[in-house]
N, C-alpha and C positions, 0 to 999 in steps of 0.2 A: 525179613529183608535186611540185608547186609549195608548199609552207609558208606562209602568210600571217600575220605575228606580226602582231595587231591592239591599240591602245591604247585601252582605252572609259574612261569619264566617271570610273568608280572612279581611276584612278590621280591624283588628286590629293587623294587620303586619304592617298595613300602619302607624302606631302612631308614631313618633308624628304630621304628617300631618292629621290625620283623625280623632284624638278628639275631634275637635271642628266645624267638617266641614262632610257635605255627601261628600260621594267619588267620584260621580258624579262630583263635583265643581273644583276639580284638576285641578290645569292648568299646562297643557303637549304640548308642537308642537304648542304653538298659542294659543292653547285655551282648551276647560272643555269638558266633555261628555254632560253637560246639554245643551250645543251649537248646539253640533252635532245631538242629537236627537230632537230637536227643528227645525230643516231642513225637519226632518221627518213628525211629526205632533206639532201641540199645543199643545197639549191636554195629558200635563206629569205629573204624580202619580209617591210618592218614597213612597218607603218604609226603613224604613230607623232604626238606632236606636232609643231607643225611647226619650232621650235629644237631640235628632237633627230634631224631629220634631217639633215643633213651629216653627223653623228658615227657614224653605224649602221653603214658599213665597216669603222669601229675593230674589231665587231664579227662581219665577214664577214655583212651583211647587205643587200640591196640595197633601195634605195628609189626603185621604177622609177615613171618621169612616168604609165606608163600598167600596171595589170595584166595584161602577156602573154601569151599563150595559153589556149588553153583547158582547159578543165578533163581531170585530178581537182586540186581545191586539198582543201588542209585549214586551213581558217580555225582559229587560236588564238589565244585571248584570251591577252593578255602577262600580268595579275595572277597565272596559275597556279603555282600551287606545285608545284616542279619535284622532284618524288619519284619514287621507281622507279614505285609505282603511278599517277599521270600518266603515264610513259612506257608502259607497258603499256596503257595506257588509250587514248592518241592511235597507238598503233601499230596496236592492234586497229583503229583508226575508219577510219587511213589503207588499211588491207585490206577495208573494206567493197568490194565488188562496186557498190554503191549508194548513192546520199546517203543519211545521215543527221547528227544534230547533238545536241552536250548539250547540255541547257538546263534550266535549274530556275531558279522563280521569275522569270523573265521578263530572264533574265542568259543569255547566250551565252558558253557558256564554249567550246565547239567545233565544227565541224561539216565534214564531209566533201563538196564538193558535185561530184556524178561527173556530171552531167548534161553532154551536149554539144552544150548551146545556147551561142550563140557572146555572149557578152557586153563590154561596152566599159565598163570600170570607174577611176574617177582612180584611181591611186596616191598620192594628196595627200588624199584624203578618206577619212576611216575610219568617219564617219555614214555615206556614203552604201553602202560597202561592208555594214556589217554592217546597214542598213536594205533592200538587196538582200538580202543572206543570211536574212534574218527573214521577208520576203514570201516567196524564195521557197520557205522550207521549210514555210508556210501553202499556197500556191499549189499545189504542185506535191506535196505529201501529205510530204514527207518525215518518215520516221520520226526518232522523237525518243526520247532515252534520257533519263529525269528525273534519274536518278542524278549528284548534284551531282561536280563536279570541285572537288576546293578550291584558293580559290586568299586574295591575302592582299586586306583591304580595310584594313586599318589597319596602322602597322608595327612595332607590338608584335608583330605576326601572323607577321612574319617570323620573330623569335627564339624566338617558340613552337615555330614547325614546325620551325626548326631541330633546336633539342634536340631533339626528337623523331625526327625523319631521319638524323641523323647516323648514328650507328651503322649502322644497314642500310646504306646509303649506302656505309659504309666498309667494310663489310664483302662487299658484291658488286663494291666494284670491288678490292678484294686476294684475290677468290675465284673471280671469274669471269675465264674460259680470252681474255677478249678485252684483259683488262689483264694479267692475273698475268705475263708476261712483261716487263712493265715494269719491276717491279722483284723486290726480294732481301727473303729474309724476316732481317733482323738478329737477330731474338729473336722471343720467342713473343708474336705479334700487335703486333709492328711491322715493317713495310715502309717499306724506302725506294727511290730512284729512283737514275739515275747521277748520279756528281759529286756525292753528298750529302757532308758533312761532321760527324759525328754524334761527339762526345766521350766517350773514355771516363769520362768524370767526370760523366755522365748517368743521375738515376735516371729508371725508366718502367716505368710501371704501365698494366699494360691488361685490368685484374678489369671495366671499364667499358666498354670498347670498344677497338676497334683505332687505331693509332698509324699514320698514313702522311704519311711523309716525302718530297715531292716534288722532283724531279729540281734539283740545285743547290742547294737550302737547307744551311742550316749552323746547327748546335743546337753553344751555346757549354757549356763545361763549369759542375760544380755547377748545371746547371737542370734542375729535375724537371717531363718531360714526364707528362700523366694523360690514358689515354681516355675517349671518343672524341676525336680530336684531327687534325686536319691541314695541315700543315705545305706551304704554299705552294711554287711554284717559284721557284728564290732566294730566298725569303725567309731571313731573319736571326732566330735565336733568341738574344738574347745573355746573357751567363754570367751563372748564379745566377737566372735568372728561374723563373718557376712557372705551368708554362701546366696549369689546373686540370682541365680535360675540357671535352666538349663545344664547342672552338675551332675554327674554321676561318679560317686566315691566306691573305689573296690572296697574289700573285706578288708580290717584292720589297717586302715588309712587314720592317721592322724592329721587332721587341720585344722588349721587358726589363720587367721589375717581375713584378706576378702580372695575371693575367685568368683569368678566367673565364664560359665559357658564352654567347662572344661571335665577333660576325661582325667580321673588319678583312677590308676591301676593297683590292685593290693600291695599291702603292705610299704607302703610309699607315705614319708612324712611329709608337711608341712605344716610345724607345730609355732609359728610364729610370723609375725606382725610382716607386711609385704602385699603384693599383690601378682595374680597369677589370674592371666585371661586368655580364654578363645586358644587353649593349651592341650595337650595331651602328655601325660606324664605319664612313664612307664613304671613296672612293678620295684620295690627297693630302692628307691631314689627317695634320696635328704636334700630337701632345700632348706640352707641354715635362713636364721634370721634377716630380716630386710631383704631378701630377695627378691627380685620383681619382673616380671615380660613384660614389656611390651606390646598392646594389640592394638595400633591403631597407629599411622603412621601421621606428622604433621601438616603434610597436604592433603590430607584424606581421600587420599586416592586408593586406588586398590593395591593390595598389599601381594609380590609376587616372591613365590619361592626359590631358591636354587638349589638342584639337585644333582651334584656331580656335576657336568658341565651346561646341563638344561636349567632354562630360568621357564618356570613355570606358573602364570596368573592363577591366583584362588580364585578369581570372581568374588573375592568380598574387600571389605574395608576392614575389617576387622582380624586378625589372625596372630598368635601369639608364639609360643614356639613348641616344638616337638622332641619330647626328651625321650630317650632312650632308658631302659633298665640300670638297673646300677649307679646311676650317674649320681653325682653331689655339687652340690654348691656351697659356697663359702659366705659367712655374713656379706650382708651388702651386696650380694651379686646380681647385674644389670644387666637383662640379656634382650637384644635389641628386636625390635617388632620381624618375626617370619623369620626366627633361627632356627636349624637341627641340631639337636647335642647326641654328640652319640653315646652308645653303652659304656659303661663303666669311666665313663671321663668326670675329672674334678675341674668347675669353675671357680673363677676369682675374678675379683673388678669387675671392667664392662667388659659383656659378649659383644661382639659387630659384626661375627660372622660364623660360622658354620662351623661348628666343633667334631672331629673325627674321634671314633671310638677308642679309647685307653690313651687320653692327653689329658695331662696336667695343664689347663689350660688360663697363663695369667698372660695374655698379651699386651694388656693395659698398664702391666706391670713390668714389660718386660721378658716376660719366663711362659716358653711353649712348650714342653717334654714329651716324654713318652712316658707311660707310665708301665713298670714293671707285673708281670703276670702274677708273681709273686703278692706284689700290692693289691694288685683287684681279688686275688682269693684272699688275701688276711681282711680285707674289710669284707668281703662276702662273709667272712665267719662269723665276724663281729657284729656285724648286722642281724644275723639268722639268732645269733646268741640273744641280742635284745629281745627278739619275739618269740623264744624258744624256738626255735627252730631247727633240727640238726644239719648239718653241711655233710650231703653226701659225694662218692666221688662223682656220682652222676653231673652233683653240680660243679664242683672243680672240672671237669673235661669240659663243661661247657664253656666257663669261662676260659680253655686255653685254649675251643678250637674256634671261639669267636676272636681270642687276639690273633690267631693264624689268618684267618680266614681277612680281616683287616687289617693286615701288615701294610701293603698296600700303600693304604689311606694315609702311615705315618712315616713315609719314606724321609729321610734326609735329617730328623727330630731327634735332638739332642736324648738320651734316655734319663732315668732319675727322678727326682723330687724337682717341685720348681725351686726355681732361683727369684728370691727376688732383692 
């Protein structure tokens, strides 16, 4: 069975998480949708925007010129939310005998098409793929389960479901017979991997959830880990930090200071003293020293987002802000409760409002800019160099058809270095 990760019209609610990234790749509850349909088969096609495909390898993904063979596919919408119950969900659809497809409210969130009529579909068009898939589940009677799939339309929605997932999440994969041999249980309800490096000068609490430490990470001493929690491959705990619960660190993440109830995506620092809450941090983003969100506002009210010109309620009290890839902060930097920072932007002083992709952004200071293409690939380099990493042109074009693509955003901004 062939997988078909598909990208519909919603994913640019998800910005600034999903400009520089298939939505598929999300890490929610542990882990991405690419994870979870990869349980399914191997054998996954995205379809995607069309600046996001060259990079879809990075994630064993193919983006073929033409969709090949015939069926059974299983068409997935990439916004879903990649829980044990999705997986359960699209495993049962992929054993249908027969087409069928979820759908609620006129949203495609899956469908199975077993028909062995021969079809000729671009792999560069996801209109026209899932305007096929929608005729012909009208056409051809296919049964339909209304039974919504959730998936995220806003990216507050992300670290809702997070909290939420984690726990399970961690808890079937340090329970169930297809990991537990991964790793060693250290204490009661923490797991680690090989090559962990875990100090004895570590307190860890798991009255909250379980504690999994993944293969090569290293927890410095004096830092008190809290479940749910988990602890990336290679990533870096450094000493005295205070990782709260609820955490989920990508692959080679460095952190220090406290967080809590927050996604860091790989390769993303935060190597010093600050606090970061109820967050979601994209991949390659430095937050310098003293940096801090936000996640609670002083009436304790609920905290609501704004996105473009919609102001959108999270439903919670809690909520911190939403960084983009690429992005930096500068010491001290203040970024106020239910902000977006977009990719490749540099902060200073206090945030207060909503940062567009490639600004030099010191308002508090005086100095908004634009930041040159130029600038965002020489610190891309620079970056990739610290973690060996080579800068290919793959990645250069992305970084210059993501500042095309939010031109836009930076209409009327002075271009340059800030001024302060």
């Amino acid at each position: 069975m062939r997988v078909i990760l598909f990208e519909d019209a919603g994913v640019d609610q998800l910005e600034p998480i999903t400009l520089s990234r298939p939505a598929y790749t999300i890490t929610c509850g542990g882990w991405r949708l690419i994870d979870l349909v990869q349980t399914i088969s191997p054998n996954v096609s995205g379809l995607v925007r069309p600046h996001l495909r060259p990079i879809q390898e990075d994630y064993g993904v193919t983006s073929p010129a033409h969709t090949e063979g015939g069926p059974p596919w299983l068409l997935v919408n990439a916004r879903l939310v990649p829980s044990l119950d999705t997986q359960r969900r699209l495993q049962n659809l992929a054993n249908q005998t027969g087409s069928m497809a979820v759908q609620h409210d006129g949203r495609l969130g899956a469908v199975v098409l077993a028909s062995e009529r021969e079809t000729k579909l671009s792999g560069q068009n996801v209109e026209r793929l899932t305007q096929w898939a929608e005729e012909h589940i009208r056409s051809a009677g296919v049964r339909v389960d209304a039974t919504p799939l959730p998936e995220f339309s806003w990216p507050h929605d992300v670290l809702r479901y997070h909290a939420e997932l984690l726990p399970s999440f961690l808890e079937h994969r340090t329970s169930a017979g297809l990991y537990r041999h991964r790793y060693r249980q250290l204490a009661d309800g923490v797991f680690v991997g090989a090559n962990t490096e875990v100090s004895e000068q570590v307190s860890m609490d798991t009255r909250g959830g379980p504690i999994l430490i993944e293969d090569g990470a290293r927890i410095g001493p004096f830092t008190v880990l809290k479940g749910p929690a988990q602890i990336g491959p290679e990533a870096q705990v450094l000493p005295q930090s205070r990782i709260n619960g609820s955490v989920s660190l990508g692959h080679m993440t460095k952190i220090g200071g406290e967080i809590t109830s927050c996604i860091v995506e790989p390769f993303t620092n935060k190597q010093h003293y600050g606090f970061l809450g109820h967050s979601y941090v994209g991949s390659w983003v430095n937050l310098g020293a003293g940096t801090n969100t936000s996640n609670l506002k002083n009436t304790y009210g609920e905290i609501a987002m704004r996105y473009g010109e919609e102001r959108v309620g999270t439903g919670s009290q809690c909520m911190g802000a939403v960084i983009g890839d690429y992005a930096k902060s500068a010491i001290n930097t203040s970024i106020f409760t239910g902000k977006t920072i977009g990719s490749c932007s540099t902060l200073y002083g206090v945030v207060t409002e909503n940062v567009p992709p490639f600004v030099n952004h010191a308002r508090s200071l005086g100095s908004v800019t634009e930041m040159s293409i130029e600038a965002a690939w020489k610190m891309q380099s620079r970056m990739f160099d610290r973690r060996e990493v080579t800068q290919r042109d793959r990645d250069r074009d992305l970084i210059r058809r993501m500042f095309e693509l939010t031109g836009p955003q930076r209409t009327g901004l002075p271009k340059g270095p800030p001024k302060f």
